[in-house]
C-alpha positions as semicolon CSV with decimal commas, in nm:
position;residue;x (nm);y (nm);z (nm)
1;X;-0,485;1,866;2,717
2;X;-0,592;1,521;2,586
3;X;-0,764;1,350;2,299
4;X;-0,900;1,051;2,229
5;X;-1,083;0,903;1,928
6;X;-1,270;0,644;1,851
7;X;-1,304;0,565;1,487
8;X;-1,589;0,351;1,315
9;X;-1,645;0,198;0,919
10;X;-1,416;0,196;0,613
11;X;-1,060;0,301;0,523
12;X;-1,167;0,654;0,417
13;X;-1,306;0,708;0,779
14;X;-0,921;0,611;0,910
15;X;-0,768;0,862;0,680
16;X;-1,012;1,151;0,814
17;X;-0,955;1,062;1,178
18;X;-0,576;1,023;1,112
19;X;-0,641;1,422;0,932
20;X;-0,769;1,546;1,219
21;X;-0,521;1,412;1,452
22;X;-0,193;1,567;1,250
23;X;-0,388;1,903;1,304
24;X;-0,451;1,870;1,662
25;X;-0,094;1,715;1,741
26;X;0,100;2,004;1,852
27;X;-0,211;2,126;2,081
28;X;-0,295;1,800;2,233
29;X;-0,210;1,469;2,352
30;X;-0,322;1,195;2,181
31;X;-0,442;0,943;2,376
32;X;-0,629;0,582;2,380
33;X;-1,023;0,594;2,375
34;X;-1,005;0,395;2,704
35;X;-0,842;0,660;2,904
36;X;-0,955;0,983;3,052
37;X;-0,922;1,275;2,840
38;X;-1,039;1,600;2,770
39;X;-1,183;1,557;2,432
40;X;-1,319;1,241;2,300
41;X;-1,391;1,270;1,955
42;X;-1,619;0,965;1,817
43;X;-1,581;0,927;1,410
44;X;-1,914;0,752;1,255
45;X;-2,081;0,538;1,033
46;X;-2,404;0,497;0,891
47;X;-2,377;0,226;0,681
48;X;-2,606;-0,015;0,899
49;X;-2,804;0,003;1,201
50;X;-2,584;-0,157;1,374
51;X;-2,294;0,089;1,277
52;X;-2,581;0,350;1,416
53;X;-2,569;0,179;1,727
54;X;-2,218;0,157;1,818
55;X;-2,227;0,558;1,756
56;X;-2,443;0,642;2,002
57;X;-2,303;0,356;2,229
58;X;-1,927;0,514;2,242
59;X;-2,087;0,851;2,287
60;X;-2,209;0,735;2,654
61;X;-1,919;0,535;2,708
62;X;-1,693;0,848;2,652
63;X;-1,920;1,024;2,867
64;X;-1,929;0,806;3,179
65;X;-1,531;0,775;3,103
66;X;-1,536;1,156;3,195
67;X;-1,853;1,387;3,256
68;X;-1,674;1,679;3,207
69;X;-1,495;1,580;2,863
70;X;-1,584;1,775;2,565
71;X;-1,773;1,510;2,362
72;X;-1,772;1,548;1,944
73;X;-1,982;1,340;1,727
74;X;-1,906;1,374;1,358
75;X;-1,894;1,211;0,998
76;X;-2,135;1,023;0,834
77;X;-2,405;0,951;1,107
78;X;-2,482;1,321;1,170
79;X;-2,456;1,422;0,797
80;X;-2,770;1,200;0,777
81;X;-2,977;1,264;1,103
82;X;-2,800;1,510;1,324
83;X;-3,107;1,493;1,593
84;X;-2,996;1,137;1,700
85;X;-2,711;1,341;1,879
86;X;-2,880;1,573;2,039
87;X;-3,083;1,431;2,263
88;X;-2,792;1,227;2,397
89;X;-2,677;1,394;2,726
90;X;-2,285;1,497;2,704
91;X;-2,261;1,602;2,298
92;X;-2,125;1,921;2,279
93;X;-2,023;1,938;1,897
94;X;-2,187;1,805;1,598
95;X;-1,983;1,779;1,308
96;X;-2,047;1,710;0,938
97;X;-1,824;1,521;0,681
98;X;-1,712;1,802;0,548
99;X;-1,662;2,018;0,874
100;X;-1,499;1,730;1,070
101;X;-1,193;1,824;0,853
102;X;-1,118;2,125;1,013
103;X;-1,215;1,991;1,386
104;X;-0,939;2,216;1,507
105;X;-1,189;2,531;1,408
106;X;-1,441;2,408;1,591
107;X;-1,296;2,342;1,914
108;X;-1,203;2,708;1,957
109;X;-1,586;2,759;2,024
110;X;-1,568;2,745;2,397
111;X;-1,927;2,920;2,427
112;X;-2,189;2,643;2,639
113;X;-2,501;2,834;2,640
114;X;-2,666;2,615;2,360
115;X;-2,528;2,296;2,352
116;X;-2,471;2,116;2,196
117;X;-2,368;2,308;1,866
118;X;-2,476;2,160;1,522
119;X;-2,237;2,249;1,239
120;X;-2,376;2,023;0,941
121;X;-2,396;2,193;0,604
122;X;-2,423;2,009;0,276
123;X;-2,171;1,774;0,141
124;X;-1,903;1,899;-0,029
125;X;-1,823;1,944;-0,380
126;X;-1,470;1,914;-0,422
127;X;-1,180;1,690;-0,247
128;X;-1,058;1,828;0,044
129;X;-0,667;1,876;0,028
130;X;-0,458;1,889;0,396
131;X;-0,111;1,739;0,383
132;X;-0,060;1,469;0,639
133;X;0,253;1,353;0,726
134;X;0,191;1,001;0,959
135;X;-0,062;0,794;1,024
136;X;-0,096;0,746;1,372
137;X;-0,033;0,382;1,519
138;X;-0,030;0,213;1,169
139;X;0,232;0,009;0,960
140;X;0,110;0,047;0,650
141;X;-0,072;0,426;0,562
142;X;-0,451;0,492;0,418
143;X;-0,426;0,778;0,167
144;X;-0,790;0,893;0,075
145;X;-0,741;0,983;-0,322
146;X;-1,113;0,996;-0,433
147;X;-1,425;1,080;-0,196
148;X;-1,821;1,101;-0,214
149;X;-1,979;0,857;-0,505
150;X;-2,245;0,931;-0,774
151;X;-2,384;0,562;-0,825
152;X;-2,681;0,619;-0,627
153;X;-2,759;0,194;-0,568
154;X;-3,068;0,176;-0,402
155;X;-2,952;0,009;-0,093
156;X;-2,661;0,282;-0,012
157;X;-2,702;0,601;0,190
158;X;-2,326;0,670;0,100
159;X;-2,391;0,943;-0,189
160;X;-2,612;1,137;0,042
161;X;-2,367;1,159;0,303
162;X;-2,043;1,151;0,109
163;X;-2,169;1,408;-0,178
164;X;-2,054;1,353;-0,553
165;X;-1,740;1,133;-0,649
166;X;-1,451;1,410;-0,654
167;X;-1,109;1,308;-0,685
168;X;-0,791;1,468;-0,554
169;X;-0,486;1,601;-0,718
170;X;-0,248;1,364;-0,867
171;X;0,053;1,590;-0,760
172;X;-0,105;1,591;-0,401
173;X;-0,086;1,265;-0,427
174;X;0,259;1,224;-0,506
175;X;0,313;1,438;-0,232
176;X;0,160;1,263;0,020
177;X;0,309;0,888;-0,076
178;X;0,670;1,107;-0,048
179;X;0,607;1,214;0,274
180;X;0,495;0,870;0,388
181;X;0,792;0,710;0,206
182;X;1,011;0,987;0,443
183;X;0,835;0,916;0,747
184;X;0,918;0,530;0,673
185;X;0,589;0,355;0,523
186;X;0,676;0,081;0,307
187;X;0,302;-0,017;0,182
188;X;0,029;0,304;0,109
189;X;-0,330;0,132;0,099
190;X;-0,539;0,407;-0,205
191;X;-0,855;0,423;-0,107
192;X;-1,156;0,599;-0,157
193;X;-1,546;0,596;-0,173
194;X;-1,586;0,492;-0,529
195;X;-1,197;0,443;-0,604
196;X;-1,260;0,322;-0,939
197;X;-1,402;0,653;-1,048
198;X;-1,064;0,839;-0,979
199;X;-1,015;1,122;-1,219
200;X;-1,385;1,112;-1,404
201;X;-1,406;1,486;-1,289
202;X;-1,060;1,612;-1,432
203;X;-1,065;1,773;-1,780
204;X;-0,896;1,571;-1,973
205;X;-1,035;1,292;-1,765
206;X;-0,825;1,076;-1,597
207;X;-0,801;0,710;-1,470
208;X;-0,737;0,496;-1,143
209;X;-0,486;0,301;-1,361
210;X;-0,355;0,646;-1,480
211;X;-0,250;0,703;-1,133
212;X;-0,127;0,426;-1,056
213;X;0,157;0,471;-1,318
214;X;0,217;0,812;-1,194
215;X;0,271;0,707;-0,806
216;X;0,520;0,436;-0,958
217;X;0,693;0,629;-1,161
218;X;0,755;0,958;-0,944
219;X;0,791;0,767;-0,592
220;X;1,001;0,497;-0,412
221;X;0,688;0,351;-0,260
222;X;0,770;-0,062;-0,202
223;X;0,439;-0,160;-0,205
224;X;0,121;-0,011;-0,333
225;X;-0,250;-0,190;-0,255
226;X;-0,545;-0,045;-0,414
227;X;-0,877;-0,119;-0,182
228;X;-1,216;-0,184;-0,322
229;X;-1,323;-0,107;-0,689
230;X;-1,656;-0,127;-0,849
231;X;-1,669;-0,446;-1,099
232;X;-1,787;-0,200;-1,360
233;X;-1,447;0,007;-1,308
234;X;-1,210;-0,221;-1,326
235;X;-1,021;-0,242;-1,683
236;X;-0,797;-0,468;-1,850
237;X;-0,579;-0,208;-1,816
238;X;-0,588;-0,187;-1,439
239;X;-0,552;-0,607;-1,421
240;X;-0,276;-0,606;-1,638
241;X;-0,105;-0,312;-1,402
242;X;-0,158;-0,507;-1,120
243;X;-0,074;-0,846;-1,277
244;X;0,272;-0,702;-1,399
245;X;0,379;-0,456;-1,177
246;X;0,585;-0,634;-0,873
247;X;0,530;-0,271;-0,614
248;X;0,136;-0,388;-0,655
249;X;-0,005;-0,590;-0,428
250;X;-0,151;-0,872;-0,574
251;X;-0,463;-0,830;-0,371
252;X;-0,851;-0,668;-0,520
253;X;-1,137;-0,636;-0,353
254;X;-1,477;-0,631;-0,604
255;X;-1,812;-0,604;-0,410
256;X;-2,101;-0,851;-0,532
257;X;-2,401;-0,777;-0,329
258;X;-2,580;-0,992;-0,514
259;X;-2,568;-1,346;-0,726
260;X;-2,902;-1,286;-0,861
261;X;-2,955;-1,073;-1,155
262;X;-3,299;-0,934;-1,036
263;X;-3,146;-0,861;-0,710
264;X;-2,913;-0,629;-0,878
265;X;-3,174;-0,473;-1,111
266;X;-3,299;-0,386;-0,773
267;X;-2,990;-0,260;-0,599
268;X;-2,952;-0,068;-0,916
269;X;-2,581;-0,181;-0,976
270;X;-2,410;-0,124;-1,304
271;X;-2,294;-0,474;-1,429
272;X;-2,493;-0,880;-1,420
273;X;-2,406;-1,169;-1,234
274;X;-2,253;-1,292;-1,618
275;X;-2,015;-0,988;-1,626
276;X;-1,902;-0,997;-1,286
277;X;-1,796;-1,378;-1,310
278;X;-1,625;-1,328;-1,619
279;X;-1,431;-1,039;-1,470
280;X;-1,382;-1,280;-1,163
281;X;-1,236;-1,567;-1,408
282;X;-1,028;-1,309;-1,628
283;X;-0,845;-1,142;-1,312
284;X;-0,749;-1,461;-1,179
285;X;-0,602;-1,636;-1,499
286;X;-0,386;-1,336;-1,558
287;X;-0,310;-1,315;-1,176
288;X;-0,341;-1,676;-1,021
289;X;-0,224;-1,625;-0,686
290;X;-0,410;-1,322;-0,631
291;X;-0,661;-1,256;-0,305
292;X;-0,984;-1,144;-0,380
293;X;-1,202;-1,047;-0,169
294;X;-1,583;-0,946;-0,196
295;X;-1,936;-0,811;-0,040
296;X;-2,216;-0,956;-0,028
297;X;-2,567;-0,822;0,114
298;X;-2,825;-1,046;0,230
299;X;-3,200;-1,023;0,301
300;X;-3,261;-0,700;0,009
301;X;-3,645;-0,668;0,022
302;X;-3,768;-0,928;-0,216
303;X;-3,461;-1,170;-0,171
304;X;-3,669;-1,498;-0,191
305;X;-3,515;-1,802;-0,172
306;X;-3,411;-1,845;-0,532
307;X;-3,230;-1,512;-0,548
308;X;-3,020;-1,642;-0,193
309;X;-2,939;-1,969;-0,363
310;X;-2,802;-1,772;-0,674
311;X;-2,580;-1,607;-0,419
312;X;-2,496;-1,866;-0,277
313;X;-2,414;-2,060;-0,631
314;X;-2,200;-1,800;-0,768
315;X;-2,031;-1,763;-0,438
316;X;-1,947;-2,093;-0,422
317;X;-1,784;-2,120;-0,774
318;X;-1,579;-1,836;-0,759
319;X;-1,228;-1,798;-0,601
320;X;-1,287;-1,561;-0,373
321;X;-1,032;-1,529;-0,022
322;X;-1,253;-1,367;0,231
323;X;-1,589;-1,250;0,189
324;X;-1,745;-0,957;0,424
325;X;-2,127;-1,051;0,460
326;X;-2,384;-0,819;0,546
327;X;-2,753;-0,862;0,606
328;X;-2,994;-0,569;0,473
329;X;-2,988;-0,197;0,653
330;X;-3,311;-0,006;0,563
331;X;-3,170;0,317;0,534
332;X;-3,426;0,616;0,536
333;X;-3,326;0,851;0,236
334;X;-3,272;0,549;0,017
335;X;-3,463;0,400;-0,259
336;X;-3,490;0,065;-0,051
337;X;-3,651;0,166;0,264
338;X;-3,963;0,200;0,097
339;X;-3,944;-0,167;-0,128
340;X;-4,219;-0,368;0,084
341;X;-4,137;-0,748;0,116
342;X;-3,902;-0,712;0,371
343;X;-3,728;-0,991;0,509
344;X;-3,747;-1,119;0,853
345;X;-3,435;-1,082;1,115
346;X;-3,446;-1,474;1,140
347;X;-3,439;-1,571;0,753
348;X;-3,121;-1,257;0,719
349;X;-2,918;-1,413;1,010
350;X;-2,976;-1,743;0,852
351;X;-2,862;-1,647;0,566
352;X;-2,562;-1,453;0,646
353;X;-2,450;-1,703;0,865
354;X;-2,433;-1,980;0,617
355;X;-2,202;-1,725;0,402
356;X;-1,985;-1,657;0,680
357;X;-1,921;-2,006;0,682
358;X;-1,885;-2,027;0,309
359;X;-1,588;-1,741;0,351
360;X;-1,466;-1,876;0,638
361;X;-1,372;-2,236;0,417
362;X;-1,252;-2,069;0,111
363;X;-1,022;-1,821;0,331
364;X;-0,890;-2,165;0,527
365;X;-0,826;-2,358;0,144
366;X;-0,651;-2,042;0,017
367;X;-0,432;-2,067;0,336
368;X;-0,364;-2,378;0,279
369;X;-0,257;-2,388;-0,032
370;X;0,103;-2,136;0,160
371;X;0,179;-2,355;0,414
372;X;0,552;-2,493;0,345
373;X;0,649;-2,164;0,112
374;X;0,817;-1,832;0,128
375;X;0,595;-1,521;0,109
376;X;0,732;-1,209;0,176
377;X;0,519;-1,032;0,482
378;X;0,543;-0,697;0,550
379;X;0,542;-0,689;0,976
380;X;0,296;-0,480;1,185
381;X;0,410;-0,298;1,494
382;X;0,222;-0,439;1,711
383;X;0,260;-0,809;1,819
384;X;-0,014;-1,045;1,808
385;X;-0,111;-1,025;2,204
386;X;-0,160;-1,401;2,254
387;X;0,143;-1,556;2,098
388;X;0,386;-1,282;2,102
389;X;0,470;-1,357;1,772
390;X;0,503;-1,068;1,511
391;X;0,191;-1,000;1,305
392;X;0,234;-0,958;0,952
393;X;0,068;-0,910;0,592
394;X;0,101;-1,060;0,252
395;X;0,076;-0,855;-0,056
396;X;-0,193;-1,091;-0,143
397;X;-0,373;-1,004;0,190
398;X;-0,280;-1,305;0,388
399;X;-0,191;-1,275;0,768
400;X;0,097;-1,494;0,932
401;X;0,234;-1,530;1,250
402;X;0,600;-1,490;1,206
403;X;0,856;-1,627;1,499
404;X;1,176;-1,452;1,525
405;X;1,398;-1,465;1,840
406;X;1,568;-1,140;1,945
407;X;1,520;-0,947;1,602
408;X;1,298;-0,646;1,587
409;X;1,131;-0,707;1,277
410;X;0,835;-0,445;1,265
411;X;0,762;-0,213;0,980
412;X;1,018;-0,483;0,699
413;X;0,906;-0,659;0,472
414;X;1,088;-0,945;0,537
415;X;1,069;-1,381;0,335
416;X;0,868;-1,566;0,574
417;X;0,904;-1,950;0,529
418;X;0,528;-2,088;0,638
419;X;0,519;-2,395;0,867
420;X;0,139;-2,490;0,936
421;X;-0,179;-2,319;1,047
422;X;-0,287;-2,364;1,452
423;X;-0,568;-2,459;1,583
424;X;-0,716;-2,089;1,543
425;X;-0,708;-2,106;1,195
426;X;-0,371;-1,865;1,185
427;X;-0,073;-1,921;0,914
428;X;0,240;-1,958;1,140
429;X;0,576;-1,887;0,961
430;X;0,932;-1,819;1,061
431;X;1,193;-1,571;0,928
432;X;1,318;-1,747;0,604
């Protein structure tokens, strides 16, 4: 028997798909999305519209790869609105967030009188622990340590579909990074829905930066990059941890949304455009060479031209090294879809595309400033398909094209002495 999935959205959703792969492992085999198989098991988001769209679209893809495929839809898009599945010819499961997690269960049902069969109950209330042991096709490992969020912004579906911020175990945790330091992992990437929030629900409470000590302390882990935090949740303890600790990637990623202080009223985010520069300009004095990366939403109803151009501004004067743009999502369930003042499709494209290019500079200039030094790159497993070069990663989240004649390099991290950038815009290095 075969499997395929397809997985769509954030770093938490690759963790859950690589969950429900180690349990299906010794029953199936796991195969591309492209090729026939017997299940095809399609992973969602329903962050934007457009994340709604590419749902449905690889649910008729998988079935015109093979009518008679068992076809399961599950995570966030059917928490939210399980009918958009089942009207869709071919579904035969419907899975939940918290019921994707123990896919095997629901495979058993072999019963096709009703189909397809809807198991979405309400989100969960606390973390769900399964040990995994690899993480399938990847060099460097997603561990999930924190799920749901309780911020409710105004834009954000998340909370409804994730549940409440719930963290998992620290010695889980330490178990996990062990097993991925035996399997042969040399960078684990934490992540999780509100990651800054890690340990809120413990009694005594615990912190991310808490963690973070533990996981240094009790494991042999070589590097250690912490995804995106909240601005409001990240402490001078946490910069200083990653500022002095050489295991942690020099590398944060702080979502914006918004330049405009209105704009955020509206979003209902925790912090000003004031404290999030200032947290900005500390983190990079006490870590100069970090990258920092950042989200930004355009086209909020209400966004007038002002509130862009204060985005734009603070965008601008900040050091950011990639920026992930996003125009507005009306979301039903959220605070937002009902703000009138919407935005037209024109003005949000407009606006998003002049950011893009904003990024796409400051990415280039921090480039730039590595070409003719050593950085050590941690190499992918697969090679970049054009070139044939291997790909790799800095801990500061810069990728380089590294030549190296007859050495298998994949999965070290090895000095790479950068030459130049091509004309794509890539970092080209060689072994150093």
């Amino acid at each position: 028997m075969k499997i395929a999935f397809s997985t769509l959205g954030c770093k938490i959703n690759q963790y859950d798909s690589a969950l429900m792969k180690e349990s299906l492992k010794e029953r199936f085999q796991i195969v591309s999305f492209d090729d026939i198989a017997d299940v095809y098991v399609i992973n969602t988001c329903t962050v934007t519209a457009k994340s709604d769209y590419q749902s449905r679209q690889l649910v008729r893809r998988a079935v015109k790869k093979n009518e008679k495929a068992k076809i399961v839809v599950a995570g966030c898009y059917p928490q939210s609105n399980p009918e958009a599945f089942m009207s869709i010819d071919g579904v035969d499961i419907i899975l939940g967030n918290q019921e994707k997690l123990e896919l095997e269960k629901y495979l058993e049902d072999t019963d096709k009188e009703q189909l397809p069969k809807v198991y979405v109950n309400k989100t969960a209330d606390a973390f769900f622990h399964s040990d995994i042991k690899i993480f399938p096709n990847r060099t460097r490992a997603v561990l999930k340590v924190q799920d749901g969020c309780s911020a409710f912004c105004a834009f954000c579906i998340v909370p409804y579909v994730r549940g409440k911020a719930r963290s998992a175990k620290p010695e889980w945790v330490i178990k996990q990074i062990k097993n991925f330091v035996d399997a042969g992992y040399k960078e684990i990437v934490l992540s999780g829905v509100s990651l800054g929030t890690y340990g809120k629900d413990f009694s005594p409470p615990r912190n991310l930066s808490w963690l973070v000590k533990e996981i240094l302390e009790q494991t042999a882990i070589q590097r250690l990059r912490i995804s995106s935090v909240e601005p409001e949740d990240v402490t001078d303890e946490l910069i200083d941890l990653v500022a002095s600790e050489n295991r942690i990637c020099k590398h944060l990623h702080l979502p914006l949304q918004s330049g405009d202080d209105r704009i955020l009223s509206r979003m209902k985010r925790q912090y000003n455009s004031e404290y999030f520069k200032n947290l900005v300009l500390k983190i990079t004095e006490k870590i100069p060479n970090i990258g920092l990366g950042t989200d930004v939403i355009v086209g909020l109803p209400g966004e007038d031209e002002t509130a862009y151009e204060n985005s734009v501004r603070m965008i601008e004067e900040l050091p950011f090294t990639y920026i992930h743009v996003f125009s507005y999502s009306p979301r039903r369930g959220t605070e937002t879809f009902n703000f009138k003042e919407r935005i037209s499709e024109t003005v949000k494209k407009e606006r998003s595309k002049r950011l893009i290019e904003i990024g796409k500079r400051k990415s280039m200039t921090f480039k730039e400033g590595y070409i003719n030094k050593t950085v050590d790159a941690l190499i992918e497993s697969e090679k970049d398909k054009k070139t044939g070069m291997f790909k790799g990663l800095t801990g500061n989240y810069i990728k380089v094209l590294v030549k190296a004649d007859k050495v298998d390099l994949r999965n070290k991290i090895v000095p790479v002495k950068t030459t130049k950038i091509d004309n794509t815009g890539q970092l080209i290095g060689e072994v150093g």
